[in-house]
C-alpha positions in Angstrom: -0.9 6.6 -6.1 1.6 8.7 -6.8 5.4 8.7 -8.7 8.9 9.9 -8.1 8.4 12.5 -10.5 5.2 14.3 -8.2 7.1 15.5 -5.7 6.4 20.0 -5.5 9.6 21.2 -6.8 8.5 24.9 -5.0 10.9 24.6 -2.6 14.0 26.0 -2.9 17.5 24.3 -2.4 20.0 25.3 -0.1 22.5 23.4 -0.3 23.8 19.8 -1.5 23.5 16.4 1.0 24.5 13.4 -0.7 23.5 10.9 2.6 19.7 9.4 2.3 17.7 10.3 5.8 18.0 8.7 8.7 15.9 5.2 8.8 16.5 4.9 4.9 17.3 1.5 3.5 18.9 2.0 0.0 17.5 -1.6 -0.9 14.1 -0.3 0.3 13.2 2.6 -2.7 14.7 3.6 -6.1 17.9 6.2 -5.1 15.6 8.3 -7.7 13.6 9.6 -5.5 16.3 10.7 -3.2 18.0 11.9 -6.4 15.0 14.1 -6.7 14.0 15.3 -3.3 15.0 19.2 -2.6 16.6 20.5 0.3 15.2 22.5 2.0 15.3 24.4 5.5 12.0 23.7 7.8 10.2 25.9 9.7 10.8 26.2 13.9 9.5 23.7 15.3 9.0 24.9 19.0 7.6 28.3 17.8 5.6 27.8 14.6 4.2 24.7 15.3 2.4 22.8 17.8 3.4 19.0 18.3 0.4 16.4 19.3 1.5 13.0 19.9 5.0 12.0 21.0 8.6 13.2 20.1 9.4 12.3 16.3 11.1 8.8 16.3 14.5 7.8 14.3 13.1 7.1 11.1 10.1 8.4 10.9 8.7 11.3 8.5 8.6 14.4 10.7 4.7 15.3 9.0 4.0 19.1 9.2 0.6 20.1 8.9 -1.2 22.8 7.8 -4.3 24.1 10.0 -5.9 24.7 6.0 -5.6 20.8 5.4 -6.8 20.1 9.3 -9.9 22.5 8.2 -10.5 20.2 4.7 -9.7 16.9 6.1 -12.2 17.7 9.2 -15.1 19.1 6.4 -14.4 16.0 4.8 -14.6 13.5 7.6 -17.4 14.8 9.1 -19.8 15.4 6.0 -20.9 10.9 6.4 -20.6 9.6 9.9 -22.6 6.3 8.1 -19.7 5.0 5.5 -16.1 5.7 5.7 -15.0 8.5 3.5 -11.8 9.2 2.4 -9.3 11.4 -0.1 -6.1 13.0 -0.6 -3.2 15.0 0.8 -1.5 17.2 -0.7 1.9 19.1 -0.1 5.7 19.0 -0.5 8.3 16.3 0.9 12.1 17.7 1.5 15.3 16.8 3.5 17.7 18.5 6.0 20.2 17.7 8.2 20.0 13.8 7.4 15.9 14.0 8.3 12.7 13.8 6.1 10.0 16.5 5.9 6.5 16.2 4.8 4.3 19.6 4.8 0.9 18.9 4.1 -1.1 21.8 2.9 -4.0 21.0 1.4 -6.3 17.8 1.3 -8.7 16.6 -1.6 -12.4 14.3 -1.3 -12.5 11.3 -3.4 -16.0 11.2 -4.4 -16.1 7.2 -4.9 -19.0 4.7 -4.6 -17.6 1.7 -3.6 -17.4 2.8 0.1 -19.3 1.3 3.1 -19.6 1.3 7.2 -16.5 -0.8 7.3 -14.9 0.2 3.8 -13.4 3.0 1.9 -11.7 2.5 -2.0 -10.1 4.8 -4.3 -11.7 3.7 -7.3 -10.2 4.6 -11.4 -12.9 7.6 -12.0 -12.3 8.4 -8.0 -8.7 8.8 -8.5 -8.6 10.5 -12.3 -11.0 13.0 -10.5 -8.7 13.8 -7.7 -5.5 14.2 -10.2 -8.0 16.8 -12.3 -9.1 18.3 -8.7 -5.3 18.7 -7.5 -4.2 20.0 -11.3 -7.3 22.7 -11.1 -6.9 23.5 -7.8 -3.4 22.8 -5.9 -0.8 22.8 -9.3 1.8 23.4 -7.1 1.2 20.6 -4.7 1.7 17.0 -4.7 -0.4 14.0 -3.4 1.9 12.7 -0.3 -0.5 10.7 1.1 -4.2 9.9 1.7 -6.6 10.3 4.4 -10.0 8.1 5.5 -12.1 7.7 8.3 -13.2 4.6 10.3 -16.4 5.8 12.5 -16.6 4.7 15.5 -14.3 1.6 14.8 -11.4 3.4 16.4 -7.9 4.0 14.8 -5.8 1.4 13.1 -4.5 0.1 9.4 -6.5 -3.0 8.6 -5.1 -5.6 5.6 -6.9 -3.6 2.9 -5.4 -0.3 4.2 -2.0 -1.9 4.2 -3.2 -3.2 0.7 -3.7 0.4 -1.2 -0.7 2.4 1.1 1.5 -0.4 -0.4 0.3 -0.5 -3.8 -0.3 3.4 -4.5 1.6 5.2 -2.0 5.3 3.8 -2.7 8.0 6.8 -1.8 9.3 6.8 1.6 7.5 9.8 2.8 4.3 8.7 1.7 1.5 8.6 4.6 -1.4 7.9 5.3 -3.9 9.7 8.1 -7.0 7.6 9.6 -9.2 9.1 12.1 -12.5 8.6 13.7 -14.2 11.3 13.5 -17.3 10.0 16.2 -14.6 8.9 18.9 -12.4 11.7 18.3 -9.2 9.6 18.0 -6.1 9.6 15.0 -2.8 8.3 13.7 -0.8 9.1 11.3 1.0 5.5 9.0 4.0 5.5 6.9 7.1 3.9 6.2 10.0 3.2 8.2 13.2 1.2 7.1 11.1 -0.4 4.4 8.0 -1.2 6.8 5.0 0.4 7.8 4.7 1.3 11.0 2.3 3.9 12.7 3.8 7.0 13.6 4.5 8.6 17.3 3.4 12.1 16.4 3.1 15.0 13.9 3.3 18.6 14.0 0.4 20.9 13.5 1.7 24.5 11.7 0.4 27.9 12.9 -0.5 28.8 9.9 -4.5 30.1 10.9 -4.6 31.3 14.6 -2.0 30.4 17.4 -3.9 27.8 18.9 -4.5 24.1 17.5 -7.7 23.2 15.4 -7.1 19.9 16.2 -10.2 18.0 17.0 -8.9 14.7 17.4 -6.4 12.8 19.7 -3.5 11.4 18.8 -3.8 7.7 19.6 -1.4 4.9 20.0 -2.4 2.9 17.0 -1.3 -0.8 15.5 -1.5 -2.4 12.3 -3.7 -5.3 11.7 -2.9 -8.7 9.6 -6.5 -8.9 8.9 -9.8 -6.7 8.0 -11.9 -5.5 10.1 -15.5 -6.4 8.8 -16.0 -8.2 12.1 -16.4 -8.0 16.0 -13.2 -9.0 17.9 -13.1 -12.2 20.6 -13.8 -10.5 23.7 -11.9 -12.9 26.2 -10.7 -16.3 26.0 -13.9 -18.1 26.4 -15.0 -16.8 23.3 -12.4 -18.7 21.4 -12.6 -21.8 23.5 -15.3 -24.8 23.5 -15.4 -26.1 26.9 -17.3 -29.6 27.4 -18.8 -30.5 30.7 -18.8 -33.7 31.5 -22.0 -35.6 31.2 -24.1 -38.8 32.6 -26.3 -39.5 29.6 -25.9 -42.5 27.5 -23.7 -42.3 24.6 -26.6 -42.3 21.3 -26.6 -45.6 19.5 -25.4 -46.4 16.2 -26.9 -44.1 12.9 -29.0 -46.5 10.6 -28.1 -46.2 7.4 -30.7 -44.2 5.9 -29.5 -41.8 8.8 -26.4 -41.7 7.4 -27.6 -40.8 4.0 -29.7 -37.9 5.6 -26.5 -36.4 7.5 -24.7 -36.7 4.2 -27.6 -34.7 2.3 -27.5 -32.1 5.0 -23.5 -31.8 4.9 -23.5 -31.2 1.3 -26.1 -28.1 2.0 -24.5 -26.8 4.0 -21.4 -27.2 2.2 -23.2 -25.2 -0.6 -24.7 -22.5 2.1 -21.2 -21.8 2.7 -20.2 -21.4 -0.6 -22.8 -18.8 -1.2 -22.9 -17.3 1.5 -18.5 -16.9 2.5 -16.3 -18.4 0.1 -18.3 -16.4 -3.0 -18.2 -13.2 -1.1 -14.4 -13.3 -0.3 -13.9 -14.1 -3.4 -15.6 -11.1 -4.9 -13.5 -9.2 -2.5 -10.1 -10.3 -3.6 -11.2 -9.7 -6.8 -12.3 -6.4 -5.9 -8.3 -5.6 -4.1 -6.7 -6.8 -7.0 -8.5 -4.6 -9.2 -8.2 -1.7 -7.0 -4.2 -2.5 -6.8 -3.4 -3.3 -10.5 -5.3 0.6 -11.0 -3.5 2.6 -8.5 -0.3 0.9 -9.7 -0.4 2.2 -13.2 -0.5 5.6 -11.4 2.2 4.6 -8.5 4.7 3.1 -10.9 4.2 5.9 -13.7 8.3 6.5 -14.1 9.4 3.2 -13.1 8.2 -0.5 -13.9 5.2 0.9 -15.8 6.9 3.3 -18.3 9.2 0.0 -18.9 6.2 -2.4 -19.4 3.9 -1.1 -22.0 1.6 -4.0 -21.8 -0.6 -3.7 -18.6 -1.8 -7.5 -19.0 2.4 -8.2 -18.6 3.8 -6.2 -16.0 6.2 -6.4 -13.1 5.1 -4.3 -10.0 7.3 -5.4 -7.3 10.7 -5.3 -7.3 10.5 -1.9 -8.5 12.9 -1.0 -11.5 16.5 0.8 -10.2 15.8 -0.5 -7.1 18.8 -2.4 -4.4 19.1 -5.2 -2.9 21.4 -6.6 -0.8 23.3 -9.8 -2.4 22.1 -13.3 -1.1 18.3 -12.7 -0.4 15.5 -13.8 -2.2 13.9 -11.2 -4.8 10.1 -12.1 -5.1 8.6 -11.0 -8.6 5.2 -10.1 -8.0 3.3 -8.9 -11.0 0.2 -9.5 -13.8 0.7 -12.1 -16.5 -2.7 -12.3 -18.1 -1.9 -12.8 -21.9 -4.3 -14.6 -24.4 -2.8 -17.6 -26.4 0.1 -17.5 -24.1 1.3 -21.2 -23.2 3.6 -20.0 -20.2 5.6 -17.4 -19.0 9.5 -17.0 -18.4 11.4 -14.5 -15.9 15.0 -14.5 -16.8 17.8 -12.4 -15.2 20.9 -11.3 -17.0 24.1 -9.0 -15.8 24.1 -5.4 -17.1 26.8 -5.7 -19.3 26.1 -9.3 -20.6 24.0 -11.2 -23.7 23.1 -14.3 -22.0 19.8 -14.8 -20.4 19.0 -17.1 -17.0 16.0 -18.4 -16.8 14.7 -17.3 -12.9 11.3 -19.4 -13.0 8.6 -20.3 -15.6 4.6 -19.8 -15.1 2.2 -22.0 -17.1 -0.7 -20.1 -15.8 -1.7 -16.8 -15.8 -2.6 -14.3 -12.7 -4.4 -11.1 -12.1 -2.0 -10.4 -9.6 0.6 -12.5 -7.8 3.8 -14.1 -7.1 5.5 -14.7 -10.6 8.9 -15.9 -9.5 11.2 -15.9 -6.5 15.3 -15.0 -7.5 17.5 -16.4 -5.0 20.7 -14.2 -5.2 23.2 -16.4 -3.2 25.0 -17.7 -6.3 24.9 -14.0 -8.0 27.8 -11.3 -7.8 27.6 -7.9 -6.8 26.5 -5.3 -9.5 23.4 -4.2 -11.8 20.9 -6.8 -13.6 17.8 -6.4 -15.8 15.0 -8.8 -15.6 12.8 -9.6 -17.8 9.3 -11.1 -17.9 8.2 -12.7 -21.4 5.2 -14.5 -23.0 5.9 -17.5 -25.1 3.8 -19.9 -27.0 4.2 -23.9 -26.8 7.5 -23.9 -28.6 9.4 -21.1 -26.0 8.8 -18.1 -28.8 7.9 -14.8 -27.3 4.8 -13.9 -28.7 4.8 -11.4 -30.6 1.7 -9.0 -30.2 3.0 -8.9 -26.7 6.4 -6.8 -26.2 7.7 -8.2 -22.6 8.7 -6.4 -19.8 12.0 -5.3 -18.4 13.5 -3.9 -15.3 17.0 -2.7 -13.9 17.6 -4.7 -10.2 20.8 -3.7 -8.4 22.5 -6.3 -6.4 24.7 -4.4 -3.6 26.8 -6.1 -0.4 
C-alpha cells in the first residue's frame, strides 16, 4: 500500500554504502528503493531497547518499535474482540553496516466495513482515509506496514493475508504485525530474500518508561497456503473413512425408476452446492481481486502504474526496473479488461532496439491474472521493455487505449 517514494526522509545521512543489506536479492525489488533509502545510525540496542522474541536472523528487517505505536496498536486491537480489526504502521526504514532498519512510531485504525470474525480488508474509502489520517496527523512518517488481529484464532498469515502484504506492501522492509489480542500471542511477517517468512523477533524502544508495555508474546508463527474460515482436522481419523467389514447382503439391483430418482436427487444437490460453496467462493475471489487491483494503484504509484495510465491495461507483476536473473521464466501478471478488444499482445524488445517479440497473446480478458510467461533462456544479458497492447481483429492497437510499458533487466 505503499511506494518507493514514501519512505520518511527525516533521517539524516551519515555516510555513503553502495552494497544492498544483507538477505537482498537484486532480482527481488527495483534498485530504486535502495537508491532511495537513507543511512542512518540506529539506536543501542542492548540499552535503549528491549528485545522479545529471538536474536534477529540474516535477512531479516531488524523492526524497532515504539512503546507510542505498542500503546495505538493495543487501543486498536482491543476496541472489537468480535471481528478482526486492523490498520496501519507508520515510521522510517534506513540501512547501516549492510543491515535494514525499520522504526515504527506510530500506528493508524482503518475504519473499514468489510471485516468479520475470521476477516479483516483494507477497503478504497478505508485506505484514502488512512493516507488523509497519516498526512493530518504523522506528515513526517511513512506507512511501513500494517497491523490486524485474529481473536482467539492464534497467530499466523493465512492466503488472504499473504494476498494484501503482497499486493500493497511491496518494499523489502515492509511488515506486517498480527496478534491476538484474547490469547495474548504475536508475530511480526515480512520479506526475506524475495519471500515471506515470519520473523524471529523485534525490538521494543524505551521510548515511555524503562520497562516493556508489551502485552503480548512473541510466538513462533507459520504461514498458511490456505484461509482460515474453517476448523482444522484434528488427527488422522478425521481425514480417513475407515470401512468395517460387514455380513449383510449386498442390496439388489436399482429399478429403473430408482435410478431416475437418484439422478433427480444428484442434480439437487449438485445445485445446493452451487449455492451454497461454489457461489460464495466465488464472490470471495471476486472480492481479493478487487481488493488487490485497489491497493495496487497505491503500491505501484512510481512504478508500473505511473507507466500504465489505463487501469483496465496494466502490468503489476514484474514490477518496472526490476532484475532478473537470465534464463528463468518472467510471469506477467496483470488486468487486461478492455471493451471491443479482440485479444491482447505482450511483446519484449532490447533497450536499444526497434523490433518487437511477441511473448504471448490473450484472446480473453481478466480482472486479474497470468497474462504471459517470458522464458529468458534464449535472451542475452542487458535491459528490455515490455509492453502489453490491446488490438482489434486485424492486430491494430486500439486506439482509445494507450498500452502499457515497463523496463525489465536481465542480469547473470
Amino acid at each position: 500500500m505503499t511506494s518507493a517514494s514514501t519512505y520518511s526522509e527525516s533521517g539524516q545521512s551519515t555516510d555513503q554504502e553502495p552494497d544492498a543489506p544483507a538477505g537482498y536479492q537484486a532480482d527481488a525489488q527495483p534498485q530504486l528503493a535502495w537508491d532511495r533509502l537513507p543511512v542512518q545510525t540506529p539506536p543501542v540496542l542492548a540499552e535503549d531497547c528491549l528485545l522479545h522474541g529471538q536474536a534477529v536472523e540474516a535477512g531479516e528487517v531488524t523492526i524497532i518499535l515504539s512503546q507510542v505505536a505498542l500503546k495505538h496498536v493495543a487501543a486498536h486491537s482491543y476496541s472489537n474482540l468480535e471481528c478482526e480489526v486492523g490498520g496501519a504502521l507508520l515510521g522510517h526504514a534506513y540501512r547501516n553496516n549492510g543491515r535494514v532498519y525499520l522504526e515504527v512510531h506510530a500506528a493508524l485504525p482503518a475504519v473499514t466495513e468489510d471485516q468479520g470474525p475470521v476477516h479483516f480488508t483494507f477497503t478504497a474509502d478505508a485506505w484514502s482515509r488512512l493516507h488523509q489520517d497519516r498526512t493530518e496527523y504523522f506528515p513526517d512518517l511513512a506507512i511501513v506496514g500494517w497491523f490486524h488481529t485474529h481473536p482467539d484464532l492464534g497467530v499466523f498469515y493465512s492466503s488472504d493475508d499473504v494476498v494484501v502484504h503482497s499486493a500493497a506492501f511491496t518494499l523489502p522492509w515492509h511488515v506486517g504485525l498480527v496478534l491476538d489480542p484474547i490469547r495474548k500471542e504475536t508475530s511480526f511477517f515480512g520479506w526475506n530474500a524475495g519471500e515471506l517468512v515470519p520473523y524471529s523477533g523485534f525490538y521494543e524502544m524505551r521510548d515511555l518508561q524503562p520497562y516493556s508495555l508489551l502485552e503480548w508474546q512473541v510466538v513462533h508463527s507459520q504461514i498458511w497456503d490456505h484461509a482460515y474460515d474453517y476448523h482444522e482436522a484434528q488427527g488422522p481419523s478425521s481425514n480417513t473413512v475407515y470401512l468395517p467389514p460387514s455380513n449383510r447382503m449386498a442390496l439388489p439391483a436399482l429399478k429403473p425408476y430408482m435410478g431416475f430418482a437418484l439422478a433427480a436427487i444428484g442434480l439437487l444437490l449438485s445445485l445446493f452446492l452451487l449455492v451454497a460453496w461454489v457461489l460464495p467462493l466465488t464472490r470471495e475471489v471476486d472480492r481479493l481481486q478487487n481488493m488487490v487491483i485497489v491497493l495496487a494503484d497505491t503500491a505501484l504509484a512510481d512504478s508500473n502504474a505511473a507507466l500504465c495510465p489505463d487501469p483496465q491495461l496494466r502490468i503489476l507483476a514484474p514490477l518496472s526496473g526490476g532484475r532478473t536473473l537470465v534464463g528463468s521464466t518472467i510471469e506477467v501478471t496483470g488486468t487486461a479488461m478492455i471493451a471491443n478488444a479482440a485479444r491482447y499482445q505482450i511483446n519484449v524488445r532490447p533497450a536499444e532496439s526497434a523490433r518487437w517479440t511477441l511473448v504471448d497473446t490473450r484472446r480473453k480478458g481478466t480482472k486479474l491474472g497470468q497474462l504471459a510467461a517470458w522464458d529468458t533462456a534464449s535472451a542475452p544479458v542487458g535491459d528490455y521493455e515490455m509492453r502489453l497492447t490491446a488490438v482489434d481483429s486485424n492486430n491494430i492497437r486500439l486506439s482509445g487505449s494507450p498500452p502499457c510499458a515497463i523496463a525489465i533487466r536481465l542480469v547473470p
